[in-house]
C-alpha positions in Angstrom: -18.7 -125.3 289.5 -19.9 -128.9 287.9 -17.4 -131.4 288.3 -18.9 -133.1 285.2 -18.3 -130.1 283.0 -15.4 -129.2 284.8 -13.6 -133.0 283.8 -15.6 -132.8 280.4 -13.4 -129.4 279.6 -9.9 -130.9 281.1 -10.4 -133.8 278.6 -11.0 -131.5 275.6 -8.1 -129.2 276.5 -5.7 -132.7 276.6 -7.3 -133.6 273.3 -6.6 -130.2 271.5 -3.2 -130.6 272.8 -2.9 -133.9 271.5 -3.3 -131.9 267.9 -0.1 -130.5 266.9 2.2 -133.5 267.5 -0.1 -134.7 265.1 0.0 -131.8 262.5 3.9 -132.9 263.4 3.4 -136.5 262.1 1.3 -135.3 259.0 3.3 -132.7 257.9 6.2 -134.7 258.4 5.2 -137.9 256.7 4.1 -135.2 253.5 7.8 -133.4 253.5 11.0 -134.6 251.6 12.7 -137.0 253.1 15.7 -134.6 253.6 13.6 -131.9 255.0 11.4 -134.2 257.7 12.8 -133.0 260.9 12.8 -129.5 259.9 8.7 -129.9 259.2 7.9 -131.6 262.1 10.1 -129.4 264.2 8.6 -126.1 263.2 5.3 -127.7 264.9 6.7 -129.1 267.9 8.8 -125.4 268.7 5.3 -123.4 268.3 4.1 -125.5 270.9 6.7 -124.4 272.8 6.4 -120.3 271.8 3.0 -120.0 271.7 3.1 -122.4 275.4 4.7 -119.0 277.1 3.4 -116.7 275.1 0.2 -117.5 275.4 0.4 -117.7 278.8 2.3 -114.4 279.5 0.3 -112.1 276.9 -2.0 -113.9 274.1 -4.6 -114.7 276.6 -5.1 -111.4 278.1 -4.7 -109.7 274.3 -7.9 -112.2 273.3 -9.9 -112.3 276.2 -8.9 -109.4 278.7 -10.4 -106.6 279.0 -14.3 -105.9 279.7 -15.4 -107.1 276.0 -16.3 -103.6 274.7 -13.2 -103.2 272.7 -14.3 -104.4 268.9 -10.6 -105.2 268.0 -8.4 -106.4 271.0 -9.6 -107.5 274.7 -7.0 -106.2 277.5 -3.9 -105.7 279.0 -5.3 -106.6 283.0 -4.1 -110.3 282.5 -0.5 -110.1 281.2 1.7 -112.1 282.5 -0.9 -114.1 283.9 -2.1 -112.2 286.1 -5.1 -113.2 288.4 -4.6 -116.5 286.9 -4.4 -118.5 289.9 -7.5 -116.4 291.6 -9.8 -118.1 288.7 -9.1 -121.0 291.0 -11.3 -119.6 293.9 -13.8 -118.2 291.5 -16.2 -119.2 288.9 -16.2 -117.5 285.4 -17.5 -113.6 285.1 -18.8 -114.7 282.0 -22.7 -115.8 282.8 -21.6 -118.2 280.0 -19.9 -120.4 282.1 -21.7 -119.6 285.8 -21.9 -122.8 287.3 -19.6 -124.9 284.9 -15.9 -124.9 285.1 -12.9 -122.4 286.1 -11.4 -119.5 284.0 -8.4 -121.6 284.6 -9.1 -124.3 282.3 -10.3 -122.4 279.6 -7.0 -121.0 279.2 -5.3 -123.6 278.6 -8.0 -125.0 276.2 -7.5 -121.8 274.2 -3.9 -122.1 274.1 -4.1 -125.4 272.8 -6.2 -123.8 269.8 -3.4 -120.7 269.4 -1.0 -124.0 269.1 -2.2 -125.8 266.5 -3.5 -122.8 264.4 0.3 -121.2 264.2 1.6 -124.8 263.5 -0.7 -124.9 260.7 0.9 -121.9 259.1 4.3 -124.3 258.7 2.8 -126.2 256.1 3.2 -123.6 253.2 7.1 -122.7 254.4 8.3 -126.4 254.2 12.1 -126.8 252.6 13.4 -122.9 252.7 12.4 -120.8 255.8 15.0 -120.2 258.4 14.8 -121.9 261.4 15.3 -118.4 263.4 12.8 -116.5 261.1 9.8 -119.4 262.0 10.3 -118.4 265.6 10.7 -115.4 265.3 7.2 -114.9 263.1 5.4 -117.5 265.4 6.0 -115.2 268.5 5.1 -112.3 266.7 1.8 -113.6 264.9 0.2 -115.7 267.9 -0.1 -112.2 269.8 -0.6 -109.7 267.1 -2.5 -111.6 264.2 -4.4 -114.9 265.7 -5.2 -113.4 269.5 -6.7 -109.9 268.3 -9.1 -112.2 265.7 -10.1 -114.5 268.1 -11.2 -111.9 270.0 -13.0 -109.8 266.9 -14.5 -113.6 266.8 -15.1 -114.8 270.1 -14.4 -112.1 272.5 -17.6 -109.9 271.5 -15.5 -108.1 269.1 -16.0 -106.7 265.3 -17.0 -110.1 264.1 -19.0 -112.5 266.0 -20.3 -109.3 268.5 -21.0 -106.4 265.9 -21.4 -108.1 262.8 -23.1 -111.3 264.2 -20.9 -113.6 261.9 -21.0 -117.9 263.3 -17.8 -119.7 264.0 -18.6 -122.6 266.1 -14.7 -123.6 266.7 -12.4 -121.7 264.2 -13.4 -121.1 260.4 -12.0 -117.6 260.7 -10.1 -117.8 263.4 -8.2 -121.0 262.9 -8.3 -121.9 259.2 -8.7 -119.0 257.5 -6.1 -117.2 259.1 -3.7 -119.8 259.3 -4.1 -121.2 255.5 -3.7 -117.6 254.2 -0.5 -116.4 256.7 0.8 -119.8 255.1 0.0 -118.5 251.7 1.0 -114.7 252.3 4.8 -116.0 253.7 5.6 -118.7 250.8 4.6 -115.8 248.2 7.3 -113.8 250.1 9.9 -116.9 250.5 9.6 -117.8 246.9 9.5 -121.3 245.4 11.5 -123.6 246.2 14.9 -124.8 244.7 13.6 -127.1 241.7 10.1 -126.5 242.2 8.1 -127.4 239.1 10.7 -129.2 237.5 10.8 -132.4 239.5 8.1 -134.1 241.7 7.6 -133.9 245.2 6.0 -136.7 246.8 5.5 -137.6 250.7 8.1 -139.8 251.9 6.8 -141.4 254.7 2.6 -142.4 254.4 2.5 -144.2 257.2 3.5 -140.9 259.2 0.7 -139.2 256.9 -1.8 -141.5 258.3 -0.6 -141.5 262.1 -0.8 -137.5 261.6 -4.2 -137.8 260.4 -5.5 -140.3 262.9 -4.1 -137.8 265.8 -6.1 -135.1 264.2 -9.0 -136.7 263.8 -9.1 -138.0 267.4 -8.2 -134.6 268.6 -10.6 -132.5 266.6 -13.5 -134.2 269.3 -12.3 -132.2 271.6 -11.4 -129.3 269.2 -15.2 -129.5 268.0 -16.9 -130.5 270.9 -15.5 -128.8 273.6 -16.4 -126.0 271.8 -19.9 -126.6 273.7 -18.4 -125.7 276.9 -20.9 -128.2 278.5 -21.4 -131.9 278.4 -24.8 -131.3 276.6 -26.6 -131.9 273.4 -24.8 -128.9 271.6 -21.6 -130.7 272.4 -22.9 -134.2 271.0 -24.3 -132.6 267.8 -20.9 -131.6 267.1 -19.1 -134.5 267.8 -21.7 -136.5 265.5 -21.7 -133.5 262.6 -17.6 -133.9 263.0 -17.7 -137.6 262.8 -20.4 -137.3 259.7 -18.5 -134.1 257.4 -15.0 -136.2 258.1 -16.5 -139.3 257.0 -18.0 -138.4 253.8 -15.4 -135.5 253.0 -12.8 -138.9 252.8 -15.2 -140.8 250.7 -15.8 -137.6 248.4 -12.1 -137.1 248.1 -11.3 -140.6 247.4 -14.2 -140.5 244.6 -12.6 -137.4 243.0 -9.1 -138.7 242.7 -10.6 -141.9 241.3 -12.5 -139.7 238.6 -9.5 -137.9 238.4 -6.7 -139.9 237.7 -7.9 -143.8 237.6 -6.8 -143.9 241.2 -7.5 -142.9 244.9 -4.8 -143.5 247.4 -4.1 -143.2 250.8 -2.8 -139.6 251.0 -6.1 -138.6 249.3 -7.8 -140.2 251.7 -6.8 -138.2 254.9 -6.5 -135.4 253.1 -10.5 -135.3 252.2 -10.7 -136.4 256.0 -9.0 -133.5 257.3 -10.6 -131.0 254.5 -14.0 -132.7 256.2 -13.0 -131.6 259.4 -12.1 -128.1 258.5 -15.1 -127.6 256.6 -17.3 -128.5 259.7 -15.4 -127.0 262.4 -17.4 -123.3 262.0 -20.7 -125.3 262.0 -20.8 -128.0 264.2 -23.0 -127.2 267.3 -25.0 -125.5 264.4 -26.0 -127.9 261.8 -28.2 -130.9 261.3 -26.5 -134.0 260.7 -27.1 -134.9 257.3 -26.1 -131.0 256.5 -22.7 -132.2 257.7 -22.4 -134.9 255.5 -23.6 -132.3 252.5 -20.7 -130.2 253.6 -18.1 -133.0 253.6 -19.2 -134.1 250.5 -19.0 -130.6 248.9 -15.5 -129.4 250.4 -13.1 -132.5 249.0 -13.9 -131.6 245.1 -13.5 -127.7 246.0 -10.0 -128.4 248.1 -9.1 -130.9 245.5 -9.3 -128.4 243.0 -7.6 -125.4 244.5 -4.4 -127.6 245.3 -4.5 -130.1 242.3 -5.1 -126.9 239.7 -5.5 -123.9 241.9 -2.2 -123.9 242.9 -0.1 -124.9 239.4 -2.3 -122.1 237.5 -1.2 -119.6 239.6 2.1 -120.6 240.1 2.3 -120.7 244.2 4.3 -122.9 245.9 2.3 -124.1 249.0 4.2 -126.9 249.7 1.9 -128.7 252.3 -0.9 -126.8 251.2 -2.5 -125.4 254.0 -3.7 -122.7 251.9 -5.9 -125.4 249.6 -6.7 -127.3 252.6 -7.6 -125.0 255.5 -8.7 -121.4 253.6 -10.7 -123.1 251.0 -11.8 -124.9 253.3 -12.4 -123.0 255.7 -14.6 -120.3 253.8 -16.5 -123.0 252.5 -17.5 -124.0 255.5 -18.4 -120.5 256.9 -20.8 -120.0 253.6 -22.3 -123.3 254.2 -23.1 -122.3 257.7 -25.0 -119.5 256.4 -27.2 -122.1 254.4 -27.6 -124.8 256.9 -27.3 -123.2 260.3 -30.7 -124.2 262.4 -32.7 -121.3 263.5 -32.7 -122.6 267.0 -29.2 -123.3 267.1 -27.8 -119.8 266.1 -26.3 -117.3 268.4 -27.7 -114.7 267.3 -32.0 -114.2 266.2 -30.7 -114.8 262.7 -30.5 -118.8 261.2 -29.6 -120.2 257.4 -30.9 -119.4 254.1 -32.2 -122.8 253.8 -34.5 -123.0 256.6 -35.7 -119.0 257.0 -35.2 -117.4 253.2 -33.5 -114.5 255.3 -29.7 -113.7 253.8 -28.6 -111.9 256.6 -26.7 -114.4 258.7 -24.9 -115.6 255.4 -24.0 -112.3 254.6 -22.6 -112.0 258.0 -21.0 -115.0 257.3 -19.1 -113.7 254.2 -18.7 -110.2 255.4 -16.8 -111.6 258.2 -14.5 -114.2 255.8 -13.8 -110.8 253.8 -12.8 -108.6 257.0 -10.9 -112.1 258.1 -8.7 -111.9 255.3 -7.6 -108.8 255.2 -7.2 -108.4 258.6 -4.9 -111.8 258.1 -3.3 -110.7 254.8 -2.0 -106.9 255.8 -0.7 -107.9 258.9 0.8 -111.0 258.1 2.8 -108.8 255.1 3.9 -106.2 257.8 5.2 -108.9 260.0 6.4 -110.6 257.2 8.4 -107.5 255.4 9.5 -105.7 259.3 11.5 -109.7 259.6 12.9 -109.5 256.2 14.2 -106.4 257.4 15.9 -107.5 260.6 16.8 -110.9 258.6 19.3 -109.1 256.7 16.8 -109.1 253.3 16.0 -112.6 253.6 13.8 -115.1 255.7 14.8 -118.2 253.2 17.8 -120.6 253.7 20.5 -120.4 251.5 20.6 -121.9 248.5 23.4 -125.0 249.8 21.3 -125.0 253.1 18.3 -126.0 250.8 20.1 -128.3 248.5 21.3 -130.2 251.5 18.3 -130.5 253.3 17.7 -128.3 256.2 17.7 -131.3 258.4 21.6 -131.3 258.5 22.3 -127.6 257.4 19.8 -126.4 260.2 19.7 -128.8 262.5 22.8 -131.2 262.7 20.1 -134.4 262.4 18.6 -136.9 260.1 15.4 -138.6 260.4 17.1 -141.8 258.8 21.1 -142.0 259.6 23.0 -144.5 258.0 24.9 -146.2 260.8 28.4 -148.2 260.2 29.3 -149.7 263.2 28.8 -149.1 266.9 27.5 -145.9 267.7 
């Protein structure tokens, strides 16, 4: 074991973790005023679901197993079993031999099933019931996001058999999560008074503390993605640094185009689009490839949530969807382009440097099998809860006038006190 990687690994598992209060922040500085403890809640409870269940099961469904299986790794570690032995014991994996403990990388990967499953609660802001959110997040960590990230990372379907590149989550995290958001509000509905009256974000500053946490946590999100303190691990902490950077400046330029004026929403929106687009790339790509990629994701997210979204008629009300999926699968196609021959994990690098298409049709053959995969099981999950929901997973209609703050929860983000309390 290296103590260097070792305390390199611990700081990028804290940083990952760091994530989802953020996501709680954003979402909750984007959500209704009425609505803000419901949003942020939803975030802060699948850190505590997916805290057990990843622990108990999600691991050992991922990464179990002896890696042969294309679609699911094992049962041998449920209910962590043989956790504590990883203490006495570097990694099986030749991977890791000589770098840091089993142990640590398990909570680093449940710190990625937490933030991805918190993502989802972006689209179902305002009208999902409470129960029903935990219900689905227990369900979808361990049968949805743990089997992909194992087709993905686990030497599964994806990244083993197909040889498809994700660096740190295109498919697994933003994909999947952006389209489960989309899948579930298409089931909800829209909600009360949608299209007829504007919704704005009631609290920016919260937008922009969300944002900041994100950004600050995606280092470790990115980076640790390495699994060494090397170069690898400093190219993706610069390409994350350069695709955020210009991403912000791109989307700030589009809503100026756009509508005479960018503002500060816009702003870490494009940042966190940036970051989405570079996560499947960054120990792959050159540095000014990043800052092509940020540059190029903030017009195509702007336009799947500013028109996208209003032609169709979907009510993504955080959109995670326009965000994270288009995001997302704009940054696995780029990685076919740009990913450096040397770099690659398999013999195969980007269009742009060997005139070869197979990596990037890797790359899109495994977007395709990533949303279907995502999309039928999300509906199964999604129409089995309806079921034991009694026909519904959406709030009643007084619940959702109200604000589910109150109707849900018994709180409000911003009480009105008379007197002592």
């Amino acid at each position: 074991m290296d103590t260097g990687t070792m305390a390199f690994m611990l700081v990028c598992a804290m940083l990952v973790l760091l994530m989802t209060p953020g996501l709680a922040f954003f979402y909750g500085g984007l959500a209704r005023r009425k609505n803000v403890v419901n949003t942020m809640f939803m975030s802060l409870v699948v850190l505590g679901i997916v805290g057990v269940v990843w622990v108990l099961a999600g691991h050992s469904f991922a990464y179990g197993g002896d890696g042969e299986n294309l679609f699911f790794g094992g049962f041998d570690l449920l209910g962590g079993a043989n956790f504590v032995s990883t203490m006495f014991a570097e990694s099986a994996d030749p991977e890791f031999d000589g770098g840091y403990l089993t142990l640590v990388n398990i909570t680093y990967q449940a710190a990625f099933a937490m933030i991805t499953t918190a993502i989802i609660t972006g689209s179902l802001a305002g009208r999902m019931k409470f129960g029903a959110v935990v219900a689905f997040a227990t369900i979808w960590v361990l049968l949805v996001y743990a089997p992909l990230a194992h087709m993905v990372w686990g030497g599964g379907l994806i990244g083993g058999t197909i040889g498809a590149l994700d660096f740190a989550g295109g498919d697994v995290v933003h994909i999947s999560s952006g389209l489960t958001g989309l899948t579930l509000c298409l089931l909800l509905g829209k909600r009360k008074g949608y299209g007829l009256m504007s919704y704005r974000p009631h609290n920016v500053p919260f937008v922009v503390l969300g944002a900041s946490l994100l950004w600050f946590g995606w280092f470790g999100f990115n980076g640790g993605s390495a699994f060494a303190p090397d170069g690898i691990a400093a190219l993706a902490l610069l390409n994350t640094v350069a695709a955020s950077a210009a991403a912000l400046l791109s989307w700030s330029l589009v809503e100026k185009i756009k509508t005479g004026k960018s503002t500060l929403v816009g702003a870490c929106t494009g940042l966190v689009a940036g970051l989405v687009v570079i996560t499947p790339a960054a120990g792959f790509v050159e540095p000014w490839a990043a800052i092509i990629m940020g540059i190029i994701v903030s017009p195509i997210c702007y336009f799947a949530i500013s028109f996208l979204k209003g032609k169709i008629g979907y009510d993504d009300a955080l959109d995670a969807f326009g965000c994270h999926t288009v995001g997302g699968i704009t940054g696995g196609i780029l990685t076919g382009l740009f990913c450096v021959p040397e770099l690659s994990w398999t013999e195969f690098g980007g269009l742009f440097y060997t005139g070869d298409p197979t990596l990037l049709g890797a790359q899109v053959l495994g977007i395709l099998i990533t949303i279907v995969f995502v999309a039928v099981a999300t509906l199964i999950i999604g129409f089995v809860l309806k079921l034991i929901f009694k026909g519904s997973l959406r709030a009643s209609e007084e619940e959702e006038s109200t604000g589910l703050d109150v109707s849900l929860h018994g709180e409000s983000a911003y009480p009105a006190f008379n007197g002592l309390d």
